[in-house]
PAVOTOR-363371 format. One record per residue: residue in one letter; x, y, z of N, C-alpha, C, O in turn. Coordinates in steps of 0.1 Angstrom, whole numbers, plus 5000, padded with zeros to 4 digits. Each point is the difference from the previous one (the first is absolute). Last residue first. Example, Ala and Ser with C-alpha at 12.3 -4.5 7.8 and 13.67 -1.06 7.14 Angstrom:
<nodes>
S512849785071500950115000499250115008500550115001 A499849324998499150125000500950125000501050005007 
</nodes>
This chain:
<nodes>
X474455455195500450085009499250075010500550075008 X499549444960499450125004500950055017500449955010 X501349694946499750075004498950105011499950094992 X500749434973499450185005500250045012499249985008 X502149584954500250065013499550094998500150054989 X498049554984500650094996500250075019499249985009 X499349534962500150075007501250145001501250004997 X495249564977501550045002500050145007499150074995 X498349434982499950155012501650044999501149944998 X494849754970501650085002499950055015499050045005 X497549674973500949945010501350044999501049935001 X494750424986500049845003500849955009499950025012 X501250404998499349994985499849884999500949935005 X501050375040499849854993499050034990499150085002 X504850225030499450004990499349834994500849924995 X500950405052500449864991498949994991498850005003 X504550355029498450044989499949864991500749994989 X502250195061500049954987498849984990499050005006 X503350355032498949904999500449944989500950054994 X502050275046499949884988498849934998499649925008 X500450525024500949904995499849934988499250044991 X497450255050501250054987500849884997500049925010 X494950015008501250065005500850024987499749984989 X495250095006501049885000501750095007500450114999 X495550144982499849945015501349915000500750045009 X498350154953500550125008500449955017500750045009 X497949744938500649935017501150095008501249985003 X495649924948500350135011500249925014499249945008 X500549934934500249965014499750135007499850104993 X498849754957500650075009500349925011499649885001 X500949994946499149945016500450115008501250035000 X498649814947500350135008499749985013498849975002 X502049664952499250075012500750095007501250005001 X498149734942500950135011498949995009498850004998 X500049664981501650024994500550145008501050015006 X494549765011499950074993501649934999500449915007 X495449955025500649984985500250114993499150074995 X500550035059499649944989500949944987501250024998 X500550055052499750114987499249924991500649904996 X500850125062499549904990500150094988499950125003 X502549915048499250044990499649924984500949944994 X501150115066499649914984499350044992498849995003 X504550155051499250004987499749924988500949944995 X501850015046499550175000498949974990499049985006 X504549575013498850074987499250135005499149965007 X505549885016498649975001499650054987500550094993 X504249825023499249934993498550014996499449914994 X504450345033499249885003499249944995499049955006 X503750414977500649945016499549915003500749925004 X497950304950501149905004500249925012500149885001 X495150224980500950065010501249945002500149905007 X496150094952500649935005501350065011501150024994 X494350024968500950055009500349925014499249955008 X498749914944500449975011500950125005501150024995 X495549874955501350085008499849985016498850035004 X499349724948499550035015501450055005501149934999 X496050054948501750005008499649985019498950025005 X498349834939500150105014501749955005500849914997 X498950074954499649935008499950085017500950085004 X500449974937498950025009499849895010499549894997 X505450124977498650055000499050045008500550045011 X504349994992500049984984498349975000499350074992 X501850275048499849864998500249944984499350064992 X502050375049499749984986500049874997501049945003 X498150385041500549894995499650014987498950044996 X502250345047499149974984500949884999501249985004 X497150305041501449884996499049994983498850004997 X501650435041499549864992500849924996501249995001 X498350365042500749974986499049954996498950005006 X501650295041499249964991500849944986500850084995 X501250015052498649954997499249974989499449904999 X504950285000500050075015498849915006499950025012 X503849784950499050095006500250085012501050025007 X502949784952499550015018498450025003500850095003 X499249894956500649865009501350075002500850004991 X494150134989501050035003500949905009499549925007 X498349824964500750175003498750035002498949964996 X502849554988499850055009499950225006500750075007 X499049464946500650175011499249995007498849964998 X502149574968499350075010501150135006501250005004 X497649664952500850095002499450035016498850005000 X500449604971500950044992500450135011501250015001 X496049545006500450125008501150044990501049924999 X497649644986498750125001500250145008499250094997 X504549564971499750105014498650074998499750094992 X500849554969500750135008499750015016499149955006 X502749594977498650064997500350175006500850045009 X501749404981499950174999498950085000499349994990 X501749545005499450035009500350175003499550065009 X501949634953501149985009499150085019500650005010 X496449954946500749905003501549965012500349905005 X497850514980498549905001500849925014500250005012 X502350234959499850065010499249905012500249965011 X500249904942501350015007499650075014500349925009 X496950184960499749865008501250025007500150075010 X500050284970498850045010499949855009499849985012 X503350034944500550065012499050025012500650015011 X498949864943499449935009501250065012500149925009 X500450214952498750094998499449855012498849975000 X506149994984499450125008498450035005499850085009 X501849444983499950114991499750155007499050035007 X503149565021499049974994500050144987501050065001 X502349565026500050125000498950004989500049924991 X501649775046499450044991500250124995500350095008 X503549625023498950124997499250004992500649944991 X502649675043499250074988499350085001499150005009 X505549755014498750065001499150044990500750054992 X504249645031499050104989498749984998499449894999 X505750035028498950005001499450114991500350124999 X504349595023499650104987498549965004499649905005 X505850035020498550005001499350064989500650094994 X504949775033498850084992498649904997499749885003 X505650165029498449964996499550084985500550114994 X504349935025499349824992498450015003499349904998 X502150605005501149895005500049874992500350004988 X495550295003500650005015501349935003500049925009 X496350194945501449925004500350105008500150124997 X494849844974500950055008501649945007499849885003 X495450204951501249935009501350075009500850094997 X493949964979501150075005501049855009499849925009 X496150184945500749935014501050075004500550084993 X494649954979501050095006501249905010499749955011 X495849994952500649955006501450105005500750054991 X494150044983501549994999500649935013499350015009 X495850094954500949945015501550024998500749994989 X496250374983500549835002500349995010500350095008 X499750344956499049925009500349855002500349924991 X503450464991498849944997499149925012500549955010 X503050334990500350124994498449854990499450034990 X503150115061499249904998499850064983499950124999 X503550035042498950034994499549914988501049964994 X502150095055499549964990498750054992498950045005 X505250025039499050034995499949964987501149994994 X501449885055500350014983498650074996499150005009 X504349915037499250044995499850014983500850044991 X502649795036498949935003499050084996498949945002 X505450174986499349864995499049985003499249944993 X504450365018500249885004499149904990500249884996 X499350594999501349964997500149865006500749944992 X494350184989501150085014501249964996500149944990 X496650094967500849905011500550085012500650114999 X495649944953501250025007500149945012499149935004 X498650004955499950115003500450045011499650125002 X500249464962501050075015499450105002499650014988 X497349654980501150104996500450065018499150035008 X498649504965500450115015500850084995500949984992 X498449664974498550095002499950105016499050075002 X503549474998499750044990498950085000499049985006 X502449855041499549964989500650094989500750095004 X501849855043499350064990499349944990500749914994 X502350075055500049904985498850084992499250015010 X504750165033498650014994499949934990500950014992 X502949975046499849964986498050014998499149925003 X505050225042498949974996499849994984500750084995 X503449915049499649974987498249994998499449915007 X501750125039501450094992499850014986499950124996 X496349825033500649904997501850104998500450115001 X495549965044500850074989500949904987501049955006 X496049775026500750075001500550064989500349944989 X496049984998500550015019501049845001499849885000 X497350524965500749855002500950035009500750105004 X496350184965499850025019501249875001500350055011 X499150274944500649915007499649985013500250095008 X496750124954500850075012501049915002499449944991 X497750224963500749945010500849995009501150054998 X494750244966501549995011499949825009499149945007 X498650284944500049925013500849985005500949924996 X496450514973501749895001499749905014499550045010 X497050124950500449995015501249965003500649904995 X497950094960499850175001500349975014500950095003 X496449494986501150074994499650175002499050065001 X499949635040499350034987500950064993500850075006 X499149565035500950144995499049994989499349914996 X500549725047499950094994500750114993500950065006 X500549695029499649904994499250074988500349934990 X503550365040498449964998500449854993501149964997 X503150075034499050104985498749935005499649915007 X505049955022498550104997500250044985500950044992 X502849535027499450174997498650045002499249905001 X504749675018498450074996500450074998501050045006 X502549575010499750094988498450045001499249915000 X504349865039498050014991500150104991499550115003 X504949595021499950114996498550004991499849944989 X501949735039500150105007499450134998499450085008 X500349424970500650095005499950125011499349985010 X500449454986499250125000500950125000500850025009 
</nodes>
């Protein structure tokens, strides 16, 4: 058995016009690495060691990628396959490797410092309500919740003149995104 596991990363997926990067992960670092290539790859370029390569694809097909690696007296080789499909299926490709947009594309906070009063604007790639959480650094407590209907842009006020001074956080949920922003109030 050796020692030495030859693996890379790439997609399994590419559409022509995409360059498909490959990574080296092989464990242990090898000293010597050998990329094997189909017919029909064109280089589009290399780190200086090797382990990084980029490819571009110049027809549609399966292809086979090997990389062979040499540690001292070990070595190891392991290969993988890409499809690569016609540009004008690039959306499947997406589809398909599970990529999907971000429903939370943008969120402000302002004024940020406050004194009491802000908003928070959320921008969504589409129409879906939002629920905003005010949330008390020091101790964790929830201050506040606010709901926004179905819309792509929301405007939410706040007014939390009453609330002590310090760090809040503003946790943003759109379906099954959340993500969270710091505030300030002085």
């Amino acid at each position: 058995m050796s020692v030495l596991k030859a693996d890379f990363l790439m997609s399994s997926y590419n559409t022509l016009g995409d360059t498909l990067i490959l990574v080296d992960i092989s464990k242990p670092k090898p000293l010597a690495l050998e990329w094997t290539f189909p017919e029909g790859i064109k280089e589009a370029g290399a780190s200086a060691d090797g382990s990084v390569r980029q490819l571009l694809f110049n027809k549609t097909g399966t292809y086979n990628i090997q990389l062979f690696t040499r540690l001292g007296e070990c070595a190891d080789a392991i290969t993988k396959t890409v499809i690569v499909l016609p540009e004008q299926e690039r959306g499947n490709v997406d589809s398909l490797l599970g990529y999907r947009e971000k429903l939370i594309r943008n969120i402000t906070v302002f004024p940020n410092p406050t004194t009491g009063q802000f908003k928070v604007n959320v921008e969504l790639s589409k129409e879906a309500p939002v629920t905003i959480r005010l949330i008390y650094f020091n101790d964790g407590n929830l201050m506040e919740m606010r709901t926004s209907p179905n819309a792509k842009n929301h405007e939410v006020p706040f007014s939390i003149g009453n609330l002590p001074q310090g760090t809040y956080l503003i946790g943003v949920q759109a379906d099954k995104e959340y993500e969270v922003r710091k505030m300030i109030k002085l």
